[in-house]
LUMPAMI-150555 format. One line per 8 residues: their letters; for each residue z, y, x of N, C-alpha, C, O. Coordinates in pm, 1 decimal. Each point is the difference from the previous one (the first is absolute). Layout:
% LUMPAMI-150555
A) Z:Y:X:Z:Y:X:Z:Y:X:Z:Y:X; ...
END
This chain:
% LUMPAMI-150555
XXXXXXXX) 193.3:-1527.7:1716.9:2.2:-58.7:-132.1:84.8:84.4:-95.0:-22.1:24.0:-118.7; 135.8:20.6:204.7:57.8:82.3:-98.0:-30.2:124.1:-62.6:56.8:39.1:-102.0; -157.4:31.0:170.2:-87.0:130.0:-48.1:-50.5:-51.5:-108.7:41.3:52.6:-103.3; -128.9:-151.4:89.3:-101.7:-36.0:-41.4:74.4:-1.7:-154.9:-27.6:54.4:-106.9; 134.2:-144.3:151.8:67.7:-27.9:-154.7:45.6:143.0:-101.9:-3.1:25.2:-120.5; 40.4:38.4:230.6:46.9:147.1:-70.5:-118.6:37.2:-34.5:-28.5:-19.4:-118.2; -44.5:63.7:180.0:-160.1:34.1:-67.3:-46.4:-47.1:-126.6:-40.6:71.1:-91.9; 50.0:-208.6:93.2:-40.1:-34.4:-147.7:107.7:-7.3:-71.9:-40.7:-88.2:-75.6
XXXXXXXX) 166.3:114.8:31.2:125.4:-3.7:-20.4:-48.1:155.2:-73.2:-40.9:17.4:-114.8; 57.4:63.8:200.9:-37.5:139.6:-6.3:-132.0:62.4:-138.0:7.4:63.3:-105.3; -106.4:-121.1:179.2:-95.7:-40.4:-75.3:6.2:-21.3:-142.7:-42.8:77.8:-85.3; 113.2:-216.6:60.8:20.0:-41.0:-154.4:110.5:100.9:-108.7:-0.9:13.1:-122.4; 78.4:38.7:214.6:86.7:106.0:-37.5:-43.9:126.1:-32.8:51.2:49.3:-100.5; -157.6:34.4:177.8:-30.5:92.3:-55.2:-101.0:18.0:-80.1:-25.7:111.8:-44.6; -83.8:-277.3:-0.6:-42.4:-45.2:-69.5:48.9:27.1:-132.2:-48.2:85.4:-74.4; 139.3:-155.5:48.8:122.3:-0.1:-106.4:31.3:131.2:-56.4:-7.9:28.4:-119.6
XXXXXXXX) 47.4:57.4:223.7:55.7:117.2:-45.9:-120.9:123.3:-61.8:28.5:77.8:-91.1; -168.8:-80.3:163.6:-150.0:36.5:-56.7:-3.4:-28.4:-113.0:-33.7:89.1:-77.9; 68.1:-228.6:22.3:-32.8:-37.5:-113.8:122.5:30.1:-99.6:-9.2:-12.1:-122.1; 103.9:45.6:177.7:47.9:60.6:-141.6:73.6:107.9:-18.8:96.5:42.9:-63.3; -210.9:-2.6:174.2:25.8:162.1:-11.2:-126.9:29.1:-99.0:7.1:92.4:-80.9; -112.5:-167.2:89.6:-131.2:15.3:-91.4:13.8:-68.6:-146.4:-53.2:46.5:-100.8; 114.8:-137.7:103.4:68.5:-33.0:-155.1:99.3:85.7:-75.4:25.3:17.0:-119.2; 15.6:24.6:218.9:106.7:126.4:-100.8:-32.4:118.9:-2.5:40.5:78.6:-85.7
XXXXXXXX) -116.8:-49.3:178.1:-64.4:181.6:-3.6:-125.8:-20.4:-35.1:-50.9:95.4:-58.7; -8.0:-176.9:73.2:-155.9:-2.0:49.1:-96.7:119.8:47.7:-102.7:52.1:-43.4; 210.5:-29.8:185.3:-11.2:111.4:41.7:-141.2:-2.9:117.8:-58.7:102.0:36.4; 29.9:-221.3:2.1:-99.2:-44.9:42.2:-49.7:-150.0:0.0:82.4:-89.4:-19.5; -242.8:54.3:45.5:-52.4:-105.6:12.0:-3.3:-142.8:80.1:-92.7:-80.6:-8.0; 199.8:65.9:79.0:-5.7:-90.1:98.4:-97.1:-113.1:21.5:-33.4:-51.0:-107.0; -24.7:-6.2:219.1:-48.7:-166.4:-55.7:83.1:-74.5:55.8:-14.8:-38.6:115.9; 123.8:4.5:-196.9:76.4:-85.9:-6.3:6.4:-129.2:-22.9:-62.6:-36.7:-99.4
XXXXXXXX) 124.0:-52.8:165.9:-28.9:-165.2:0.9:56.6:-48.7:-168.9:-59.9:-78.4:-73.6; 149.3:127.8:52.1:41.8:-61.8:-129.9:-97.5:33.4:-113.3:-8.5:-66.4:-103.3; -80.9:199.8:137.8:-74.1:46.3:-107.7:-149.5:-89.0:-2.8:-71.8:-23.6:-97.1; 54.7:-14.4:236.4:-126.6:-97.1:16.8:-14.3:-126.8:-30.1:-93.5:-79.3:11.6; 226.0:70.7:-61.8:56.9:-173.2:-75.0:-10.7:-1.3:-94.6:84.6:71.0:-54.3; -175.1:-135.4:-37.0:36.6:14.7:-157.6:77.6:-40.2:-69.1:46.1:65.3:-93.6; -1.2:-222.0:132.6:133.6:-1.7:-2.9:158.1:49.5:-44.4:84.5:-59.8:-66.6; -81.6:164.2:117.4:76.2:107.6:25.3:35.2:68.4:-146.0:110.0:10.4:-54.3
XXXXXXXX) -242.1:33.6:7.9:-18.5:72.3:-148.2:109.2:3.4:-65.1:30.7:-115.4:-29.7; 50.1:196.0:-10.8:137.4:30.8:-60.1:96.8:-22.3:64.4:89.4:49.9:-68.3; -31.9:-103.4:179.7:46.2:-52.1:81.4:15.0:130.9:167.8:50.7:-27.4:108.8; -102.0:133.0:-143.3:-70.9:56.2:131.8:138.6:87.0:78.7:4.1:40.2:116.2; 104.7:-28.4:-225.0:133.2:62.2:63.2:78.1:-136.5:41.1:50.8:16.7:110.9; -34.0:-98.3:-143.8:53.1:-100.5:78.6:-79.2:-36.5:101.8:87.1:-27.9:82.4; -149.0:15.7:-49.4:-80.1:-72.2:119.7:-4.9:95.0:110.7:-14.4:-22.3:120.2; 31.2:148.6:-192.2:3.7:109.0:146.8:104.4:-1.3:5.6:14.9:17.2:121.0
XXXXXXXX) 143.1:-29.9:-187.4:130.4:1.5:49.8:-26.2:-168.4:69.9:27.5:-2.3:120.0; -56.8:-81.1:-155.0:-20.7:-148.2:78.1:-55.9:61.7:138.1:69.8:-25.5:98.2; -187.8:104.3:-75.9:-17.2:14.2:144.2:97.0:62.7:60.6:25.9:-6.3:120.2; 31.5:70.1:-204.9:102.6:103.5:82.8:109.3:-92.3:79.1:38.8:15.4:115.8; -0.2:-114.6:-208.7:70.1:-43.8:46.7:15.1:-116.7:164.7:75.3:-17.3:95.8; -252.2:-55.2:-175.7:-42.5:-83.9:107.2:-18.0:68.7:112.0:45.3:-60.9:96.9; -104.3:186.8:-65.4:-8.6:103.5:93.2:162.4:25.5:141.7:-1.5:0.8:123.1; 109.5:14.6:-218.6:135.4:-26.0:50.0:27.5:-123.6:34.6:79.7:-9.4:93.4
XXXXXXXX) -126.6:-105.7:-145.9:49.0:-123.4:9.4:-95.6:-44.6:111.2:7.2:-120.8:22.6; -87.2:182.7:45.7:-104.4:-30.4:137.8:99.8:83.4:75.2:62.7:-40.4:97.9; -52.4:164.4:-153.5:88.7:45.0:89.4:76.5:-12.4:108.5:-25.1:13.2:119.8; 160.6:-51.2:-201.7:68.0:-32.6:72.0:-31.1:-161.6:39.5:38.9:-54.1:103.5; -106.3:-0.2:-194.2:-36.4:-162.5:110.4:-39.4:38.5:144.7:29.0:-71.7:95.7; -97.9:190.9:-84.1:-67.4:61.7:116.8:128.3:-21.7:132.2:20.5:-77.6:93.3; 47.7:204.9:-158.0:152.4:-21.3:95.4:98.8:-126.4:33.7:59.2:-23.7:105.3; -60.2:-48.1:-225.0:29.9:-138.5:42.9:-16.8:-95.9:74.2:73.1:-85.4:50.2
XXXXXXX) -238.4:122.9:-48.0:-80.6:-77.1:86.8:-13.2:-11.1:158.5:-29.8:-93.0:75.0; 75.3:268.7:-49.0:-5.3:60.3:109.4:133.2:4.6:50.3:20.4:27.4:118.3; 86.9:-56.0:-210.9:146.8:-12.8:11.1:10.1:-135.4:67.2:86.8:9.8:86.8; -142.4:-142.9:-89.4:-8.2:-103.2:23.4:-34.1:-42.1:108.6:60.3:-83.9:66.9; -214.0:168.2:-25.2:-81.4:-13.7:116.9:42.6:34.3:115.9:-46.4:-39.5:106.9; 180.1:150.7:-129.4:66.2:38.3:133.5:122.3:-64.3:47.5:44.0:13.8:114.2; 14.5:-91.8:-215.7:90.4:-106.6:63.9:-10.5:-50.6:117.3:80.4:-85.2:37.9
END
């Protein structure tokens, strides 16, 4: 379980960081989840620092989780 969590932890993080590396350079095209939201529209540098963050915040829930299980 705890892979799993880092994986998508991981995941949403370098999500995040794609996307605003392409909002500030637009150095390439990503298909990015925040960009497939319409939603989003003006909004598209916060929501990739929001994954970034949610990305860390699986994170370490990951280790917590696995911190717990071995008690």
């Amino acid at each position: 379980m705890k892979k799993v969590l880092e994986a998508v932890g991981f995941t949403l993080a370098l999500w995040g960081v794609i996307g605003l590396v392409h909002a500030w350079t637009g150095w390439f095209d990503p298909p990015g989840v925040v960009r497939a939201l319409e939603f989003f529209d003006g909004y598209e540098v916060h929501a990739e620092v929001a994954l970034i963050v949610l990305g860390g915040v699986v994170m370490v829930a990951a280790d917590r989780i696995a911190a717990r299980a071995s008690r």
